[in-house]
C-alpha positions as CSV (number, residue, x, y, z in Angstrom):
1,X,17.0,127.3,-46.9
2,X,15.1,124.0,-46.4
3,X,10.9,124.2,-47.2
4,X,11.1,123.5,-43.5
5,X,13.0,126.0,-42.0
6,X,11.4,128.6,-44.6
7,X,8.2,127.6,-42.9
8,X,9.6,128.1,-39.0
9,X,10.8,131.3,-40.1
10,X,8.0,132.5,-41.5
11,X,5.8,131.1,-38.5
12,X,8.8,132.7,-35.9
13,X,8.1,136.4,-38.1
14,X,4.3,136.3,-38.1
15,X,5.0,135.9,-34.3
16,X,6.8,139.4,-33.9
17,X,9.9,137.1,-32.5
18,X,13.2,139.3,-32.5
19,X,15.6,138.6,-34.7
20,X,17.9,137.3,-32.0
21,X,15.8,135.0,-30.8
22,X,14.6,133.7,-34.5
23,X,18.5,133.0,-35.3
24,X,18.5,131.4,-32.2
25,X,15.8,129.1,-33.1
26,X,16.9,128.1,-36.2
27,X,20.5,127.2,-35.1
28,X,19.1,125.0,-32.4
29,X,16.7,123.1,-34.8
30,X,19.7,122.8,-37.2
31,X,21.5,121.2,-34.7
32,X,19.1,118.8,-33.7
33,X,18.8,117.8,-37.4
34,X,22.5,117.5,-38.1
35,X,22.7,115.2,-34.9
36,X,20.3,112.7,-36.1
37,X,21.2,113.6,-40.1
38,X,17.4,113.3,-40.6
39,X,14.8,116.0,-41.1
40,X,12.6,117.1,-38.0
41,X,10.1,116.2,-39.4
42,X,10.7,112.3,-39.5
43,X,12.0,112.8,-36.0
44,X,9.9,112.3,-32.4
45,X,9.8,112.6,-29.1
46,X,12.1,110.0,-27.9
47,X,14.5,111.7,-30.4
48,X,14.1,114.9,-28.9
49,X,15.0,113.5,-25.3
50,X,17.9,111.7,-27.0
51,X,19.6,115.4,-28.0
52,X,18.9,117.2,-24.8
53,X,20.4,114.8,-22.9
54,X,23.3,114.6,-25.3
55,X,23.4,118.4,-24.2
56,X,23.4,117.8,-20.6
57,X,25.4,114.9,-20.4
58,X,28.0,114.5,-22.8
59,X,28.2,118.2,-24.4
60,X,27.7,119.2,-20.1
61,X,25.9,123.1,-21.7
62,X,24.7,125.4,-19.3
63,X,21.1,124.5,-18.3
64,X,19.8,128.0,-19.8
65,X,21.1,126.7,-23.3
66,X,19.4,123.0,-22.7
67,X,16.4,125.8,-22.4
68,X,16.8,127.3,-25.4
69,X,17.0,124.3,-27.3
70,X,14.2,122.7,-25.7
71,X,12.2,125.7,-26.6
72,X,13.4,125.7,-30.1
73,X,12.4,122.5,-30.7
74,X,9.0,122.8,-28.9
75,X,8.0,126.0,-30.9
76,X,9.1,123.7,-34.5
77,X,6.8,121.1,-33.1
78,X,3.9,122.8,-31.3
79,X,3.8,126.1,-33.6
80,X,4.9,124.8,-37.1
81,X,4.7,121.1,-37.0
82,X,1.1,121.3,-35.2
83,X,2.1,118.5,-33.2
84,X,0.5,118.3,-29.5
85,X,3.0,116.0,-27.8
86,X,6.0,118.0,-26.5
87,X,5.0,119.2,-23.0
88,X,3.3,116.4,-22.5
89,X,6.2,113.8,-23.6
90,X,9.6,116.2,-23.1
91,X,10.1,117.7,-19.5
92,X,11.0,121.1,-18.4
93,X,14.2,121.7,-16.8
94,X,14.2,123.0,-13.1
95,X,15.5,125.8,-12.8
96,X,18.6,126.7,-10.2
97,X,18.9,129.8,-8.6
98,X,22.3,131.0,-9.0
99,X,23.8,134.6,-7.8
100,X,24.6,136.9,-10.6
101,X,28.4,137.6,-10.6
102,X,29.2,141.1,-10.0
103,X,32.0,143.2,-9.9
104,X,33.5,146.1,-7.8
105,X,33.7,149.7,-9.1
106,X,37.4,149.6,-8.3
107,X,37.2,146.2,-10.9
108,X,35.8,148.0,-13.5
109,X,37.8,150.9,-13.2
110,X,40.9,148.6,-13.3
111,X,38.9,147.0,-16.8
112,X,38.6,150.6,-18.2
113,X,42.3,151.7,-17.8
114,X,43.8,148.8,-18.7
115,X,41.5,149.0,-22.1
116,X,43.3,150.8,-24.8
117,X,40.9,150.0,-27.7
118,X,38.9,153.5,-27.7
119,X,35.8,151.3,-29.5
120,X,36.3,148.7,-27.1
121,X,36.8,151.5,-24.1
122,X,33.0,153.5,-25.0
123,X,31.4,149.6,-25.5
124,X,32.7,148.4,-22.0
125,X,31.0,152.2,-20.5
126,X,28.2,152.0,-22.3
127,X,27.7,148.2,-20.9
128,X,28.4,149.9,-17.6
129,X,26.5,152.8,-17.6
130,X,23.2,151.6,-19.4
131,X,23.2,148.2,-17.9
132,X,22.2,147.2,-21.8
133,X,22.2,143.6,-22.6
134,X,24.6,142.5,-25.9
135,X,21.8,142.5,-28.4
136,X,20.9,145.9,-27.3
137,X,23.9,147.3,-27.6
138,X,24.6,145.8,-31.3
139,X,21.3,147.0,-32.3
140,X,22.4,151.0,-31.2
141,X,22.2,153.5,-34.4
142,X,23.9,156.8,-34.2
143,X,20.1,158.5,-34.2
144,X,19.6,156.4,-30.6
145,X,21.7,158.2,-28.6
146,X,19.2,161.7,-27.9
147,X,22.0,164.5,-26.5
148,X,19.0,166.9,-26.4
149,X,16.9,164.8,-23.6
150,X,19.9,163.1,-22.4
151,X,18.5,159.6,-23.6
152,X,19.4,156.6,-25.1
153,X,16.6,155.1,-27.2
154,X,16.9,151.1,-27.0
155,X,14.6,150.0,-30.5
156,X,15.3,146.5,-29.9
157,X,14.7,145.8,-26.5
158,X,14.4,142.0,-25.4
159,X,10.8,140.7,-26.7
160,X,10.6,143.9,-28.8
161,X,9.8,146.2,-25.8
162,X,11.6,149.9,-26.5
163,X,12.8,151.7,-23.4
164,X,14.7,154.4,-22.9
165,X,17.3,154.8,-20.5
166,X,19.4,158.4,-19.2
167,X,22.7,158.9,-21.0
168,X,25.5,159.8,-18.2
169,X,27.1,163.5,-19.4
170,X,30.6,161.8,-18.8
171,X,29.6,159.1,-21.0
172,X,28.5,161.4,-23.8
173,X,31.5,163.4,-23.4
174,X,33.1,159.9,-24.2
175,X,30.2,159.0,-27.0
176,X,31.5,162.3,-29.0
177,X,35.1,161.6,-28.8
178,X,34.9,158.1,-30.2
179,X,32.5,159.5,-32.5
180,X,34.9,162.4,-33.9
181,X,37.7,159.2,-34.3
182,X,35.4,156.5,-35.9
183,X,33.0,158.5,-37.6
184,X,30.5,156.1,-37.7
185,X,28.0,156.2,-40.0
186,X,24.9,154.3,-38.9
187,X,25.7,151.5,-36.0
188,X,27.2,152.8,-33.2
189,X,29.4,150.0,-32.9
190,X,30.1,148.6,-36.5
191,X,31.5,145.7,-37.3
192,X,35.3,146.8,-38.6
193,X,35.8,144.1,-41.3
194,X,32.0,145.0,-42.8
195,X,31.5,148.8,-41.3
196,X,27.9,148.5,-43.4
197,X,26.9,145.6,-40.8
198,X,26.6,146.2,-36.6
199,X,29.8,143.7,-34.7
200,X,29.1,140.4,-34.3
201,X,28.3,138.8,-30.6
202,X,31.6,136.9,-30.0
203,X,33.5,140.0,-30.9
204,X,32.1,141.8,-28.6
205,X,32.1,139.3,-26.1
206,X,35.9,138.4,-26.7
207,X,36.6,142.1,-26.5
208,X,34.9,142.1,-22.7
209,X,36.9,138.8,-21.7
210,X,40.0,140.4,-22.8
211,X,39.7,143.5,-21.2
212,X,39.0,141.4,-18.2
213,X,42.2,139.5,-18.3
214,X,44.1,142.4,-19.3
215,X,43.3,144.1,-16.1
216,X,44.1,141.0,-14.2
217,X,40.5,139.8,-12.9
218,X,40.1,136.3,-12.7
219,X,36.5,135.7,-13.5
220,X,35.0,135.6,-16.8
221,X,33.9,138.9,-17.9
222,X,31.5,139.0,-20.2
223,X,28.6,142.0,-21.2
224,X,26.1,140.2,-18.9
225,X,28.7,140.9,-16.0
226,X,28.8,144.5,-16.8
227,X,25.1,144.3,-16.6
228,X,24.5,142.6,-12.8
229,X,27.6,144.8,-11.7
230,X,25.3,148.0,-13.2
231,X,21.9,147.0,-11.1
232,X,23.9,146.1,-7.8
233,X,25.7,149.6,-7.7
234,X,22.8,151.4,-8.6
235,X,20.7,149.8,-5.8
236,X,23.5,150.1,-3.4
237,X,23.3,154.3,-4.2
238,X,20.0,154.4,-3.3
239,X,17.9,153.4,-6.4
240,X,14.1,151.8,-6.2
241,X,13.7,148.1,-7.1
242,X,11.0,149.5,-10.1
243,X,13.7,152.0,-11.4
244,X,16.2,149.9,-11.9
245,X,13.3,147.1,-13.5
246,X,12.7,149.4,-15.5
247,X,16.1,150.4,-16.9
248,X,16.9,147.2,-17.4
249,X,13.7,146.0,-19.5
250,X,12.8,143.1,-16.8
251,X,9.4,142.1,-17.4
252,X,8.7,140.8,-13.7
253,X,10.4,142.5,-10.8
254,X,11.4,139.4,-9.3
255,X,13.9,139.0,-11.5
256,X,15.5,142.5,-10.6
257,X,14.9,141.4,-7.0
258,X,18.1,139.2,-7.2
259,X,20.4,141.9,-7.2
260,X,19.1,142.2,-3.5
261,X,21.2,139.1,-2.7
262,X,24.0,140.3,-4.0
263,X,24.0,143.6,-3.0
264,X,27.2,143.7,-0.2
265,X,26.2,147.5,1.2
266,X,23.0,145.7,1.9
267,X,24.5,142.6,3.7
268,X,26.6,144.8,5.5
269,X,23.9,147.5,6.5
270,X,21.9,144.5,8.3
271,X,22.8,144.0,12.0
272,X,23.0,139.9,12.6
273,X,21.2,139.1,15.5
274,X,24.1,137.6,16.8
275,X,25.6,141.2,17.5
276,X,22.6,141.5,20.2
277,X,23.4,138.8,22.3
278,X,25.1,139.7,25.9
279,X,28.0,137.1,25.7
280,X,30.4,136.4,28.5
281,X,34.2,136.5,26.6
282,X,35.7,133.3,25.9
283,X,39.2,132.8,28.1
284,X,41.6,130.1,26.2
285,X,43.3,129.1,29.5
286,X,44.4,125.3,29.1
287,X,41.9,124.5,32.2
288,X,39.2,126.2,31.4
289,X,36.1,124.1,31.4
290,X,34.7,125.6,28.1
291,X,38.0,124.9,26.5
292,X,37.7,120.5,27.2
C-alpha cells in the first residue's frame, strides 16, 4: 500500500465510512492513477476532468459510477489532499430520474423454481423477502437471523445505520433447511472456495443473473431488482410509504416514493379522466364526416 493510499484509508476509517464504500474509494483513486501512471498527488483538476470524461465517453459507465468516482476523487482531494478546488473546478453530474425495474410475483416465482442451487435458492428469498441490498446480505452472521423475535438484525446497514427487519416464518422454515445442509458456521452465506470469508459481490450477482436467464426473463436480474420488485409488492398490499422507508434503510422518503411510479395496482386503481367524458361512439362508415 502506497504512503498515499495508507493516508486515504486511514482518513476514510477516522470517518466511520463502511467498508464497502472505503474499497470503493480506493479502487476509484487507483484507477485514476493507473490512467495517468502518475501519483494523485502530482495530478490536478484538468486531469480529473480528463478521466471522467474518459468514463462517460469512451468507457460510456453508468452515470451513478461517473458519481462514485467523482466522489472518490473529491474526498482524496478535499479530505486527504486539503485541496479546496474540486467543487469549484469539477462539476456535478445531473442526475436522471429513471424507474426502478421491477418484476412480477409470477417472475420471481418462475426465478425460484427454476433455481436448483439450495444456497443460491435461500439468497434469491432472502433478497425477496427482506428487500436487503447486496452488502447487506454478505455482511449476514448466523447470530443475525433472531427466530425468537422473528427478526433479522442488519449490522451493516448502508452508512452504518443497523435496522431490523421481520423474518417471514416460510422463509425461516427455508433459513433452517439450508442451514441443516450447509452448516454454516459464521456468514450466512460463505464464500465456498474460502468458507472462513462471506461470498464475494460478483458471485452473488452472477448467481441472480443466472437464475434469471434460467427461468427465461429477459431483463437483467440482479439483487437490486429483487429489492425494487420487494418495495413495489409491498406497497401494492397495502403497506405505508414510512414502513417500507424504513425496511429498506432509505434515509429520505423521497427516495422510497419512486416505487409509487411504478407501482401497476396503483396505476390501475386511478380512474383517467378520460373514462368521465360523455362521448358520442365513433361509426367507421366510408362517408362519415369524422372519418375525412
Amino acid at each position: 500500500m502506497t504512503p498515499l493510499r495508507k493516508r486515504m484509508f486511514d482518513e476514510l476509517q477516522l470517518r466511520n465510512y463502511a467498508d464497502f464504500t472505503i474499497e470503493r474509494y480506493l479502487d476509484a483513486v487507483q484507477k485514476f492513477a493507473e490512467f495517468f501512471g502518475k501519483s494523485p498527488q502530482r495530478l490536478g483538476p484538468e486531469h480529473v476532468r480528463t478521466f471522467l470524461l474518459h468514463l462517460v465517453q469512451e468507457r460510456k459507465v453508468a452515470p451513478s459510477t461517473v458519481q462514485i468516482h467523482r466522489a472518490a476523487l473529491k474526498f482524496l482531494y478535499v479530505k486527504t489532499l486539503h485541496q479546496p478546488w474540486f467543487d469549484e473546478r469539477i462539476p456535478r453530474a445531473r442526475k436522471r430520474q429513471r424507474l426502478p425495474a421491477v418484476l412480477s410475483a409470477e417472475e420471481i416465482t418462475r426465478i425460484l423454481d427454476h433455481t436448483c442451487n439450495l444456497k443460491h435458492w435461500v439468497m434469491i428469498a432472502m433478497f425477496y423477502a427482506t428487500g436487503l441490498r447486496c452488502n447487506e446480505l454478505r455482511n449476514l452472521k448466523i447470530s443475525d437471523i433472531d427466530s425468537q423475535r422473528m427478526v433479522i438484525h442488519v449490522r451493516e446497514g448502508k452508512g452504518g445505520i443497523p435496522r431490523d427487519i421481520g423474518l417471514s416464518p416460510a422463509l425461516l422454515e427455508r433459513l433452517r433447511v439450508y442451514w441443516r445442509w450447509g452448516k454454516p458456521k459464521d456468514w450466512l452465506f460463505p464464500s465456498k472456495m474460502r468458507p472462513q470469508q462471506m461470498m464475494e459481490r460478483k458471485t452473488i450477482r452472477l448467481a441472480c443473473n443466472t437464475a434469471g436467464r434460467r427461468a427465461g426473463i429477459n431483463k437483467p436480474v440482479t439483487p437490486h431488482v429483487f429489492r425494487h420488485s420487494f418495495a413495489t409488492h409491498m406497497l401494492e398490499a397495502g403497506a405505508d410509504l414510512r414502513t417500507i422507508q424504513v425496511l429498506l434503510g432509505h434515509a429520505d422518503i423521497q427516495t422510497t416514493a419512486r416505487y409509487l411510479r411504478v407501482s401497476t395496482r396503483r396505476m390501475q386503481a386511478a380512474p383517467s379522466p378520460f373514462d368521465a367524458l360523455e362521448l358520442k361512439p365513433i361509426r367507421s362508415t366510408k362517408d362519415d364526416p369524422q372519418q375525412q
